[in-house]
C-alpha positions in Angstrom: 36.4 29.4 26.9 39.8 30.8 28.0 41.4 34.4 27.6 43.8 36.3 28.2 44.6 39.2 30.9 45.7 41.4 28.4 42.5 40.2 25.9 39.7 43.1 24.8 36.5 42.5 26.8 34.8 43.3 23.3 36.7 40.5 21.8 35.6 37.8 24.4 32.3 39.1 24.8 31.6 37.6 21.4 33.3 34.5 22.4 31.6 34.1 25.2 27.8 34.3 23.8 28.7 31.8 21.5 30.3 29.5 23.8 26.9 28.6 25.5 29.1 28.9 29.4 28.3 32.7 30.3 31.7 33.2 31.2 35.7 32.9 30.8 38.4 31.5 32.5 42.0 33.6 32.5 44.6 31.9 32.4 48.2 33.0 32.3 51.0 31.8 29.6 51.7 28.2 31.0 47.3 27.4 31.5 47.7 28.8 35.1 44.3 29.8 36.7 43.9 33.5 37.1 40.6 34.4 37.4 36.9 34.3 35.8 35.2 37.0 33.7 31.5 36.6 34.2 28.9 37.7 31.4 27.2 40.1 33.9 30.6 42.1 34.0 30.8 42.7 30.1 28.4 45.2 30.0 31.3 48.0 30.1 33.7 49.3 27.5 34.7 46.9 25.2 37.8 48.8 24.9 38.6 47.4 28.6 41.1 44.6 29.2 39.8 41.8 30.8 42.2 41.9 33.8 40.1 45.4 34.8 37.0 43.3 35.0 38.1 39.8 36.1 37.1 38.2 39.2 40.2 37.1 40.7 41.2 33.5 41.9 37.9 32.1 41.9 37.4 29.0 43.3 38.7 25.3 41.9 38.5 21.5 42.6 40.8 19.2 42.0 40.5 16.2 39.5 40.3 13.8 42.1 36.8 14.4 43.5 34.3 11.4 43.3 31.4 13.0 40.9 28.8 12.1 43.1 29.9 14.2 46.1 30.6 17.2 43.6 27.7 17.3 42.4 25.9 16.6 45.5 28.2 20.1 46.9 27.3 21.6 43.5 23.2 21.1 44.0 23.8 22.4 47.5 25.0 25.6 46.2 23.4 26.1 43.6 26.0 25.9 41.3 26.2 24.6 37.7 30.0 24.3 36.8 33.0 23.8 38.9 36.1 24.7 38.0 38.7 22.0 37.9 42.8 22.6 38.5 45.6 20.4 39.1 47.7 21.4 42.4 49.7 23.7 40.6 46.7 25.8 39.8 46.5 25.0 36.2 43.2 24.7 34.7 42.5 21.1 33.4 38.9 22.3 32.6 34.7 23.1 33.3 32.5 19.9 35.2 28.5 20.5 34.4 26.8 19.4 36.9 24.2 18.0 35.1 27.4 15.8 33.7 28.5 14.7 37.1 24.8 13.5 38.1 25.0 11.4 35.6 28.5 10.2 36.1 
């Protein structure tokens, strides 16, 4: 699920229950990585935009990770997703864990 920094946290909110992720990736005109808007942060005015409630920069891996050792550093930290962007900082996309142990 992507939005926008200028996008109504009442807006994604909706997006994001349906989406089944618990969250949203901001990205910037051009698919450039700005920042994640968790589901525990959307309990605020919808009115809001989401760059007022955004967790800046948060952190990425790069496409070229083996699956194995991802998810071995996922399971490690207790993490379900990682969130993948090339060296630009352009998202490419979400890797499940659950998806990589089985990769």
């Amino acid at each position: 699920m992507r939005c926008a920094l200028d996008d109504r946290v009442g807006e994604v909110r909706e997006q994001i229950e349906r989406s089944g992720y618990g969250f949203a990736l901001v990205v910037a005109p051009g698919g450039v990585l700005l920042g994640r808007l968790r589901g525990s942060a959307l309990d605020c005015d919808p009115a809001l935009r989401v760059e007022e409630v955004m967790e800046p920069g948060p952190s990425t891996v790069r496409p070229h990770r083996a699956a194995g050792k991802l998810a071995d550093q996922l399971a490690e930290r207790d993490l379900r997703w990682a969130i993948v962007t090339d060296p630009e900082g352009r998202l490419i996309g979400v890797a499940r864990r659950e998806e990589l142990e089985r990769a």
